[in-house]
C-alpha positions in Angstrom: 164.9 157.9 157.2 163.4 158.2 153.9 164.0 157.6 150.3 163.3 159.6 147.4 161.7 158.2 144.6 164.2 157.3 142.0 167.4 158.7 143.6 168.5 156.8 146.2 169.2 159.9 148.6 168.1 159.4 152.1 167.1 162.9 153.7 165.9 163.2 157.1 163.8 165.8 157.4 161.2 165.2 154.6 158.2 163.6 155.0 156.6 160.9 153.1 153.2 160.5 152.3 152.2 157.8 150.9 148.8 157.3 149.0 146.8 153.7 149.1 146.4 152.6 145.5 145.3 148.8 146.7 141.6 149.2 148.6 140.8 151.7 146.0 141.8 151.2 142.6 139.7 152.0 140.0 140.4 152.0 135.9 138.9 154.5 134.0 136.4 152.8 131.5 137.5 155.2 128.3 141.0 155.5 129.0 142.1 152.6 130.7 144.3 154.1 133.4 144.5 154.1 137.0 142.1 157.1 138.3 139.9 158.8 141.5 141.7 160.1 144.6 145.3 159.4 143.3 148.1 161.7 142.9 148.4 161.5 139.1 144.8 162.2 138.2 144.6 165.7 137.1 141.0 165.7 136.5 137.9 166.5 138.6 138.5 163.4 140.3 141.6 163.3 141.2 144.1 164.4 144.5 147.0 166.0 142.3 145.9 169.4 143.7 146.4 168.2 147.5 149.7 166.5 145.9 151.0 169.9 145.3 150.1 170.8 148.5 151.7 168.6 150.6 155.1 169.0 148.1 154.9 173.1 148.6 155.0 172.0 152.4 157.9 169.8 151.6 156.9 166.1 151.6 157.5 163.5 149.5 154.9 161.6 147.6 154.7 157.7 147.1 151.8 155.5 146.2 151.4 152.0 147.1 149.4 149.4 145.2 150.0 146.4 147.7 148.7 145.4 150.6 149.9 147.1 153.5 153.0 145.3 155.9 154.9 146.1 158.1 158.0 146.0 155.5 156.3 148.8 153.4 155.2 151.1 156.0 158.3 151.5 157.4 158.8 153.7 154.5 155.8 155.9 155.1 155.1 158.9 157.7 151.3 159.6 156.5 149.5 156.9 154.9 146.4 157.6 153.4 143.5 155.1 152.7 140.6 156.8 150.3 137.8 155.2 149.3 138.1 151.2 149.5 136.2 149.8 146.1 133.0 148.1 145.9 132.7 145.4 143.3 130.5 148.1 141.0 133.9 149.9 140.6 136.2 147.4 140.5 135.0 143.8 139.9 138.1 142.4 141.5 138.3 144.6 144.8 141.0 144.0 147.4 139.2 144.5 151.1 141.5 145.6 154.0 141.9 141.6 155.7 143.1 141.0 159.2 146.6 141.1 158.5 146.4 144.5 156.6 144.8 145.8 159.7 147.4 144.2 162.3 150.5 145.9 160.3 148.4 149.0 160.0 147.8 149.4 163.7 151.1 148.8 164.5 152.5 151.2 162.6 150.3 153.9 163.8 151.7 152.9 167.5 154.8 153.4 166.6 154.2 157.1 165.2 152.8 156.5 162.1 149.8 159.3 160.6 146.9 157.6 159.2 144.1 159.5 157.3 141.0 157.5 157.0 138.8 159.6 153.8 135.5 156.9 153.2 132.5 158.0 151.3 128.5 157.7 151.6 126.8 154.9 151.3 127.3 152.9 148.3 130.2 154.6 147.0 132.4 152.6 149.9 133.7 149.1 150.6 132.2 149.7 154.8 132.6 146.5 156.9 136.2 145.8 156.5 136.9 149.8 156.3 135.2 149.7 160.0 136.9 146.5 160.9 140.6 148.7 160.9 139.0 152.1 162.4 137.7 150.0 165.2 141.0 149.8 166.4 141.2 153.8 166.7 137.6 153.9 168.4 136.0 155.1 164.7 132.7 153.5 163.1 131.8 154.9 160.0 128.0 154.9 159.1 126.7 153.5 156.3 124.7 157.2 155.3 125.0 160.1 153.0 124.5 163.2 154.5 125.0 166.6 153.2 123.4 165.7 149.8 123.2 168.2 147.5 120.9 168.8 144.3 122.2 170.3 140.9 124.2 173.5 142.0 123.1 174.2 145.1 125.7 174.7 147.0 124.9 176.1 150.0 123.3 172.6 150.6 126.6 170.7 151.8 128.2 174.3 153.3 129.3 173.5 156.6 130.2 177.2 158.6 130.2 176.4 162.2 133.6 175.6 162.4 135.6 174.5 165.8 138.6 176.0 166.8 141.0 173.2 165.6 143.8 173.9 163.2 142.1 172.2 160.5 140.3 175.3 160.2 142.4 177.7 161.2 141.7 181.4 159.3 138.4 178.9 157.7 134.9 180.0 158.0 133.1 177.7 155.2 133.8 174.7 154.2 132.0 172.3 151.4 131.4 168.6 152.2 129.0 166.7 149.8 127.5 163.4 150.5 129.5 162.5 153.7 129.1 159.2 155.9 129.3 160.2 159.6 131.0 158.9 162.4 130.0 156.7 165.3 132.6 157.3 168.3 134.1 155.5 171.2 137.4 156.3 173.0 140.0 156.6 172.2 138.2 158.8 169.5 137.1 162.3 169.9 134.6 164.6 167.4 136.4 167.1 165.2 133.6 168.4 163.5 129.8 167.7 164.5 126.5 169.0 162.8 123.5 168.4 164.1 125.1 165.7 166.0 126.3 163.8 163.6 130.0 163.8 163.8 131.8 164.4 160.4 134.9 165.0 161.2 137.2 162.7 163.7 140.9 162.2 165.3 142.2 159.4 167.4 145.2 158.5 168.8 147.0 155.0 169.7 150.3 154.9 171.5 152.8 157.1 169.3 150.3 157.9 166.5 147.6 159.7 165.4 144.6 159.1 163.1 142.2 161.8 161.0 138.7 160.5 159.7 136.7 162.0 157.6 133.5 160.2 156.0 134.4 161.6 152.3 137.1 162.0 149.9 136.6 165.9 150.4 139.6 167.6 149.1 139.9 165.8 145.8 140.3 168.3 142.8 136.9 168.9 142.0 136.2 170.9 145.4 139.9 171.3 146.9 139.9 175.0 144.7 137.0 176.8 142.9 137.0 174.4 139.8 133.3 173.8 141.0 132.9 176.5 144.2 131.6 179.5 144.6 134.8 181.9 145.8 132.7 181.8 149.1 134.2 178.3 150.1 137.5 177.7 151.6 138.4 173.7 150.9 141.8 174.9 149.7 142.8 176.8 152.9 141.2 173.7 154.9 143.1 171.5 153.0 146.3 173.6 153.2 145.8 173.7 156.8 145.3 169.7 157.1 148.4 169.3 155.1 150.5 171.0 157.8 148.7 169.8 160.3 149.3 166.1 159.4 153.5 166.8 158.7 153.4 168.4 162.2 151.9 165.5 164.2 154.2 163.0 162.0 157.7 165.1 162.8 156.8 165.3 166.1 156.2 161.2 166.3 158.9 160.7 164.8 161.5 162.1 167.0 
């Protein structure tokens, strides 16, 4: 059953997705405030676009700034951990520790939907990051692929597309500057070029987990802010949206 922000009205039915703001947490250095892959951030760098997304589909957005438990999650459906801080973007960084990871795995057995979004190498906080998606047979590599010079686009274009409904009605996506993914069971590939695997899903009793070695659908490539019309990161993203509120009602029931 889940609250809504503010009101104190429990609805069933909606969804709740709720947005780490502990791992990565990083202040803007001319304004001061809170900014990169959170749901307030209107800017290039942030993932009020994908907000907007999963609030068209009828979910409920949250953020939460403390270390996961087992007494927080209970209010969340999709959790979603972008990006853990290095000490260059946050001098005091908060690393996911052994507890975090024990509430974190439990909560995905008992139907929870985790999205793990990291980044290339150093842009992202690795070991502990690899310590919790050990648990779901995920490794992410310390690497950037996919880099891309100046405008040249085409560079991290990514067309051979499974059929998955992440990609459902997609044939090109953009993904700049990814990590990939080592795998062992219970992990399987979601998307693989060249055989690195950039895209992965896992699941662990009741739950399900999506990996991805980038932020990806942040603002500045979710639309055309920065694309070429040719690229279809909003439909991907529309379609991962729906795709993540579908696994969680069905876990939930």
């Amino acid at each position: 059953m889940i609250t809504l922000l503010g009101m104190g009205v429990q609805v069933k039915s909606q969804v709740k997705v709720v947005l780490d703001n502990y791992y990565n947490h990083e202040t803007n250095s001319r304004t001061g405030k809170l900014y990169h892959y959170i749901w307030s951030d209107t800017t290039i760098n942030g993932y009020s676009q994908w907000g907007k997304i999963f609030e068209r589909k009828g979910a409920v957005l949250d953020t939460l700034q403390r270390a996961p438990t087992a007494g927080n999650l209970r209010r969340a459906d999709i959790y979603i951990i972008v990006d853990p801080d290095i000490p260059s973007e946050n001098p005091d960084p908060h690393y996911i520790m052994p507890e975090d990871i024990h509430a974190i795995v439990q909560w995905v057995k008992e139907g929870g939907v985790l999205a793990l979004m990291a980044n290339d190498s150093g842009n992202c906080e690795f070991r502990h990051l690899n310590e919790l998606a050990a648990h779901f047979g995920l490794h992410f590599n310390e690497v950037s692929l996919n880099d891309v010079i100046g405008r040249r686009w085409e560079m991290g274009a990514e067309t051979d597309l499974p059929d998955n409904p992440i990609f459902k009605g997609v044939s090109k996506i953009y993904l700049k500057g990814i990590s990939d993914l080592k795998l062992s069971l219970p992990a399987k590939a979601v998307l693989v070029k060249n055989g690195h695997v950039l895209m992965a899903e896992s699941h662990l009793g009741k739950g399900y987990v999506f990996a991805v070695g980038d932020p990806w659908i942040y603002n500045e490539y979710i639309g055309h802010h920065s694309l070429p019309e040719s690229f279809q990161n909003y439909k991907a993203a529309e379609n991962l949206t729906a795709y993540l509120i579908g696994l969680s009602r069905r876990a939930r029931k």
